[in-house]
C-alpha positions as CSV (number, residue, x, y, z in Angstrom):
1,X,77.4,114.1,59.6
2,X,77.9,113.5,55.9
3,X,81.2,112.6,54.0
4,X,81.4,116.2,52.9
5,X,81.5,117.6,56.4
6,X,84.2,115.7,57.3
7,X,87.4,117.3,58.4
8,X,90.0,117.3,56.0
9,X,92.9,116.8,57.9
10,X,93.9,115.6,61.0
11,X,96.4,115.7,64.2
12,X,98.6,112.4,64.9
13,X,101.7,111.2,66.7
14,X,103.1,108.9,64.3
15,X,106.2,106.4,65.1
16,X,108.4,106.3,62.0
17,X,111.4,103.8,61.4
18,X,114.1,105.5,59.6
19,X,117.5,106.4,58.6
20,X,118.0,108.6,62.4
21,X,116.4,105.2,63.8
22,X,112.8,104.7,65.2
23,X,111.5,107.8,67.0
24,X,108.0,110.0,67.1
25,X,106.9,112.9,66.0
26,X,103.8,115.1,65.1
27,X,102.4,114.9,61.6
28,X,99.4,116.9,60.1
29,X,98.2,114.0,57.6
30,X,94.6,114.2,55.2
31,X,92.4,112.3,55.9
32,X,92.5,109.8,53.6
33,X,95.8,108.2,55.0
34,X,93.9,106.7,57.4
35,X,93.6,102.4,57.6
36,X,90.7,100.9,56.3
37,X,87.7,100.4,58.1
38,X,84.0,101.6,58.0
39,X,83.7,103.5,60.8
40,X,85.2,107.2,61.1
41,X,85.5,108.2,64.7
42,X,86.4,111.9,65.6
43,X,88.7,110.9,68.9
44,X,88.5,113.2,71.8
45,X,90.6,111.1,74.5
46,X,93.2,108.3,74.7
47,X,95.2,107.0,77.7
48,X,98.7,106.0,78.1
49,X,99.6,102.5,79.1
50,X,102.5,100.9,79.0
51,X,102.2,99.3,75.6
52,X,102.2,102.8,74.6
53,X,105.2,103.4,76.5
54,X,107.0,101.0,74.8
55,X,105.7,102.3,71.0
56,X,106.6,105.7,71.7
57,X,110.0,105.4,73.0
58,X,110.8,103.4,69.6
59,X,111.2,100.1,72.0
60,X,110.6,97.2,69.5
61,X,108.0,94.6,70.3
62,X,104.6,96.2,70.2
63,X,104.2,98.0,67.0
64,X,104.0,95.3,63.5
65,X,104.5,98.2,61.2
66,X,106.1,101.8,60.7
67,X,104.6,104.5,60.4
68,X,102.1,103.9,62.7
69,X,99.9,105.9,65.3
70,X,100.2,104.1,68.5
71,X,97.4,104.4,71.8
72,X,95.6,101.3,72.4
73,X,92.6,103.0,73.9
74,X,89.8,105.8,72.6
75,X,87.4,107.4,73.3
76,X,85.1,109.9,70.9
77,X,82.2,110.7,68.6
78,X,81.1,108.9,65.3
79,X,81.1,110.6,62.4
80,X,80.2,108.0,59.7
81,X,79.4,104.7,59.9
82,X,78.8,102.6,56.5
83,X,77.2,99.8,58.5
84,X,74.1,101.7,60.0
85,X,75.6,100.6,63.6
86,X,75.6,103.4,65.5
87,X,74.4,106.9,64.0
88,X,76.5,110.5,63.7
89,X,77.4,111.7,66.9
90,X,76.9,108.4,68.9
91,X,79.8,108.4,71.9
92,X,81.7,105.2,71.2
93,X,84.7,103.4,73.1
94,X,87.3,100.9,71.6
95,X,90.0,99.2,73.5
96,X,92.3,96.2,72.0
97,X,91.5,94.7,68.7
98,X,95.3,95.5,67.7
99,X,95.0,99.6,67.4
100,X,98.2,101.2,68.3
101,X,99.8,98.4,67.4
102,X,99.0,96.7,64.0
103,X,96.5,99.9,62.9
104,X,96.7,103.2,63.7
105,X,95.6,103.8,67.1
106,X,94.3,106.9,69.1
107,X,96.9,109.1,69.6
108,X,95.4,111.2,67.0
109,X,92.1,113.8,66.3
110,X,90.3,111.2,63.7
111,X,90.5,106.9,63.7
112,X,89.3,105.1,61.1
113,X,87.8,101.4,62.4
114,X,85.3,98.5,62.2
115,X,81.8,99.8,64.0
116,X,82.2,96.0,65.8
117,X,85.1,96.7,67.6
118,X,83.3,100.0,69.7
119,X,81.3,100.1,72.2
120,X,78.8,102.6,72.9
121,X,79.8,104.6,76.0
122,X,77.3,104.1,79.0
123,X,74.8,106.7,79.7
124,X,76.2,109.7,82.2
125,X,79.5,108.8,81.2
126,X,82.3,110.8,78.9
127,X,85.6,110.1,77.1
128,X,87.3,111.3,80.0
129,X,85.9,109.1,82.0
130,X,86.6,106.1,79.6
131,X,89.9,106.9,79.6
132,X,90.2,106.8,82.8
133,X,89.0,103.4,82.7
134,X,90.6,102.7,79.3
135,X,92.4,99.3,78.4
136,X,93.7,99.1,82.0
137,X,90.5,99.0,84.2
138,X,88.7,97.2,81.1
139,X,91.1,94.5,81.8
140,X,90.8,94.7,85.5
141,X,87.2,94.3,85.3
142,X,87.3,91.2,82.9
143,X,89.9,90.2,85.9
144,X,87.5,90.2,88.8
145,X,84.2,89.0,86.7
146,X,86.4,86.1,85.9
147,X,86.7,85.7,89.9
148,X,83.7,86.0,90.5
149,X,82.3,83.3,87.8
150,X,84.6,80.7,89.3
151,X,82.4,81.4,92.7
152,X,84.6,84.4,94.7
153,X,82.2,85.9,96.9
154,X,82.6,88.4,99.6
155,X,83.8,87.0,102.9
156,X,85.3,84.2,101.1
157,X,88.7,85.4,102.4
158,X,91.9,87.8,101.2
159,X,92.3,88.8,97.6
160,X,95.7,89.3,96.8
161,X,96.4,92.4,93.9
162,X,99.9,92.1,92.6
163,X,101.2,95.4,90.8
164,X,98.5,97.3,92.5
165,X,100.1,100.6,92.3
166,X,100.0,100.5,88.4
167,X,97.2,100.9,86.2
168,X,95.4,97.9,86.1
169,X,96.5,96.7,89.8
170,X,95.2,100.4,91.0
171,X,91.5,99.6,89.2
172,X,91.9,96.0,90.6
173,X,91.8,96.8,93.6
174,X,89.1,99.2,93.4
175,X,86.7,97.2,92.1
176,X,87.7,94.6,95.0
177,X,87.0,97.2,97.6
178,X,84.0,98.2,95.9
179,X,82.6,94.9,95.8
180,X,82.5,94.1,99.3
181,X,86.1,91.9,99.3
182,X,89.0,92.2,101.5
183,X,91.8,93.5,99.3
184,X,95.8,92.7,100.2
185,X,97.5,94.8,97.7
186,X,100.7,94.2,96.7
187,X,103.7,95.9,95.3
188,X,107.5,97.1,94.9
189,X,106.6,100.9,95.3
190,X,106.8,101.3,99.3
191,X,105.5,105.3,99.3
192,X,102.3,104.2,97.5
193,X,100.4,102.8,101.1
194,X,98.3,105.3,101.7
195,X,97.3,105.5,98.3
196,X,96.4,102.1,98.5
197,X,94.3,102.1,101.5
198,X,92.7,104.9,99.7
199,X,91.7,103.0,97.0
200,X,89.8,99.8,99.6
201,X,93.3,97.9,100.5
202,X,92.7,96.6,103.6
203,X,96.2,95.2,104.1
204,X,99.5,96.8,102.0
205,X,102.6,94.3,101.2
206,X,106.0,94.5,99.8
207,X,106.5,93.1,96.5
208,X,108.9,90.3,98.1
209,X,106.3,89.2,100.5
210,X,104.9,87.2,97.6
211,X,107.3,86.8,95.0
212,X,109.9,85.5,98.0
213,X,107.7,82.7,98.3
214,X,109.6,79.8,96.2
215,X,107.7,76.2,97.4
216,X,105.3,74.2,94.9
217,X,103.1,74.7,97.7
218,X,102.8,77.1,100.2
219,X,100.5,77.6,103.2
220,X,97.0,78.5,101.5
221,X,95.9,82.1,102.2
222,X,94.3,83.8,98.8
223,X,90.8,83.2,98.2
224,X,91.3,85.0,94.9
225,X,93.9,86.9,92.8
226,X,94.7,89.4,90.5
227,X,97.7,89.2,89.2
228,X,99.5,91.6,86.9
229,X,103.1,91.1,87.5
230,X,103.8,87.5,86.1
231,X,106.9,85.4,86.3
232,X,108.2,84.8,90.2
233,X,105.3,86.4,92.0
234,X,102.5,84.6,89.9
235,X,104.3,81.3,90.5
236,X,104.2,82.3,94.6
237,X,100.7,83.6,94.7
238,X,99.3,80.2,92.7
239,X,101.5,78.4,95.4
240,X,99.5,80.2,97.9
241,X,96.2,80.0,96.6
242,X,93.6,78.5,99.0
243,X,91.6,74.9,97.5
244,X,89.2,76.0,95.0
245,X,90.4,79.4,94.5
246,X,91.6,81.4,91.2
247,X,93.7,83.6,89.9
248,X,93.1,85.8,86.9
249,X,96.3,86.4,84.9
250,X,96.8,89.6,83.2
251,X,100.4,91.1,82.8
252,X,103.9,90.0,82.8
253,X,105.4,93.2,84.5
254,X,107.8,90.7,86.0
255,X,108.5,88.3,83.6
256,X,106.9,85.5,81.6
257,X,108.1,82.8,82.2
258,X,106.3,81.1,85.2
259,X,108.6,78.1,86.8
260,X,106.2,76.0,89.2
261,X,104.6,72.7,89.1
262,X,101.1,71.3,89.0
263,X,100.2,70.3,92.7
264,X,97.9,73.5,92.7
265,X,95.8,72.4,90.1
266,X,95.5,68.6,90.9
267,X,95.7,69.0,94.6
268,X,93.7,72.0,95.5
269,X,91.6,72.8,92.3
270,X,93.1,76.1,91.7
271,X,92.3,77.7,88.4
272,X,94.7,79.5,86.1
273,X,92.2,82.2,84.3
274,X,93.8,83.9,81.1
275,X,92.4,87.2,80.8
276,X,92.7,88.8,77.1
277,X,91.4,92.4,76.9
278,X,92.2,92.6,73.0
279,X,90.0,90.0,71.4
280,X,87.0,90.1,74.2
281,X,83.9,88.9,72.5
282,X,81.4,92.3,72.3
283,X,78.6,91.1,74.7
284,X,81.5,90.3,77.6
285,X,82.7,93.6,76.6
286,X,79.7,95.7,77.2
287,X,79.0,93.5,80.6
288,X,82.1,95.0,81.5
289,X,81.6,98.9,80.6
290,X,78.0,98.4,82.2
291,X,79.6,97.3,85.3
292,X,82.5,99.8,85.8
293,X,80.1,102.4,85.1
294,X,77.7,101.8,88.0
295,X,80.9,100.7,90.3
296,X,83.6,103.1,89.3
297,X,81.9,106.5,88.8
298,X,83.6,110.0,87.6
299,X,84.1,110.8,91.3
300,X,85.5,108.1,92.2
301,X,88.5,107.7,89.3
302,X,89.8,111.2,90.4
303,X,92.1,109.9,92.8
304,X,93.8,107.6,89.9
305,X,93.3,109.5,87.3
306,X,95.7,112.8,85.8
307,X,94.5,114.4,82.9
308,X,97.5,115.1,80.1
309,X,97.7,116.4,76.4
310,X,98.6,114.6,73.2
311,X,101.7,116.7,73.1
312,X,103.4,115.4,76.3
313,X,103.4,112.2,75.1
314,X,106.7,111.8,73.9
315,X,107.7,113.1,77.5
316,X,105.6,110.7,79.7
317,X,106.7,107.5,77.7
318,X,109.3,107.1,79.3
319,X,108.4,107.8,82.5
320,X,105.3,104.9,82.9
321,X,108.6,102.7,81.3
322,X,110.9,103.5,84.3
323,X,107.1,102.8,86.9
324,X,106.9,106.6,87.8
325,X,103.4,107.2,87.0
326,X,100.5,105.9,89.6
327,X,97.1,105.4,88.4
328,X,96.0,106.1,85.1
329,X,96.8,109.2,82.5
330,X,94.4,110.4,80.2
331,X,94.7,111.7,77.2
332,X,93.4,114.8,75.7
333,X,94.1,114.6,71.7
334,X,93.0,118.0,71.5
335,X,96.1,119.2,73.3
């Protein structure tokens, strides 16, 4: 598509700092308002995280400047890319790299970006799909190929999922189940069980099962973990890590601040993995779109995934805030 076919205009939910406070609202803006870059994507799907959450209901934290378009995810065509990258119409995804939060995101109909920050969509797959997935089950995937590159095999033993009711925990354990392991999921929501089990948990637990766990070391049980929740239930899970095991750290749901010692690491050789969805090198990230692709098929995301538009938003913000919604929301910008 040439420059002159571009759309003039386009739909966004902007977060604007003002005299009545900071607050959202739905702006028709041209085109050329949007942030630098020299890629223009024409964005058909988003998701809603928490992050976005946060940035919606005016919470401070997560976006650097006002007005800005928040959604850390999208999902959509490309229109024009100045670098010769990808060509008009290519189906492109972008999670992290700091949209929806220090540049416009995808909470909008157009996003203007750098052509190395996408990645082109798998073949059979859609923006629906990817949104699906989105930065949630990216990260959860960068969570268990970090597992499994510090040696977790299946039928090494239990691999604990803290959160797993929430986005990424949901994908987690997913993935788990789907790679032949033996998945404990845990988490504070007691009515989500089934739902669990339905997702390849073979054991469900109650939040305080792990986090009430307060010794620098306690009786060794995971082979591996995911952990999502942070603060007093990543310190008891890395107490209860088996020798040689690993956790891969990826939220702070509960808290960041992580009191504990060191005896894990110098007396059992557990290993503390970081997992950072937003500045992933490209190769690791299309590793990781390759690989939820072929595990974690359309049919099999329907039982996670809800389908909303753009303009209830504002509306589900602060319900993923208060832990309300299951699974992960996607996005239709064109509604």
């Amino acid at each position: 598509m040439t420059s002159s076919e571009r759309p003039e205009t386009y739909r966004a939910l902007r977060v604007l700092k003002d005299d009545a406070g900071i607050h959202a609202e739905f702006q028709t803006l041209p085109v050329g308002t949007l942030p630098e870059g020299d890629t223009l994507v024409a964005v058909t799907h988003s998701s809603l995280n928490y992050k976005d959450g946060l940035a919606v209901a005016g919470k401070p934290g997560v976006l650097r400047t006002y007005p800005m378009t928040p959604g850390i995810d999208l999902a959509g065509t490309v229109l024009q890319d100045d670098t010769g990258a990808y060509a008009a119409g290519t189906a492109v995804i972008l999670t992290g790299w700091g949209i929806g939060e220090r540049q416009d995101g995808g909470y909008a109909t157009l996003a203007r970006v750098r052509s190395g920050w996408l990645v082109p969509a798998p073949e059979g797959t859609d923006g629906q799909w990817a949104m699906g997935i989105g930065t949630a089950g990216f990260t959860a995937m960068l969570a268990v190929m970090a597992l499994e590159d510090h040696g977790l095999t299946p039928g090494d033993g239990e691999v604990l999922v803290t959160g797993a009711a929430g986005g990424v925990g949901s994908t987690a354990v997913a993935l788990l189940a789907a790679a032949g392991h033996t998945v404990v999921a845990s988490s504070g929501r007691t009515g989500e069980t089934e739902y669990l089990k339905a997702l390849g948990a073979s054991t469900v637990i109650g939040r305080d099962n792990v986090s009430g766990l307060t010794r620098p070391l306690e009786k060794e049980r995971w082979a591996g973990v995911v952990d999502t929740v942070g603060g007093a239930t990543l310190a008891a899970a890395y107490a209860s890590t088996r020798t040689h095991g690993s956790l891969a750290v990826c939220g702070l749901a509960g808290g960041s601040a992580l009191q504990t010692t060191v005896f894990p690491l110098i007396l059992r050789g557990v290993n503390l993995l970081g997992i950072d969805s937003v500045t992933c090198p490209t190769p690791r990230r299309r590793a990781a779109w390759a690989r939820l692709a072929r595990d974690l098929p359309a049919d099999r995301l329907a039982s996670v995934t809800q389908v909303r538009g753009l303009s209830e938003v504002p509306a589900l913000a602060p319900e993923i805030l208060a832990g309300r919604i299951r699974g992960r929301t996607v996005i239709d910008v064109t509604r």
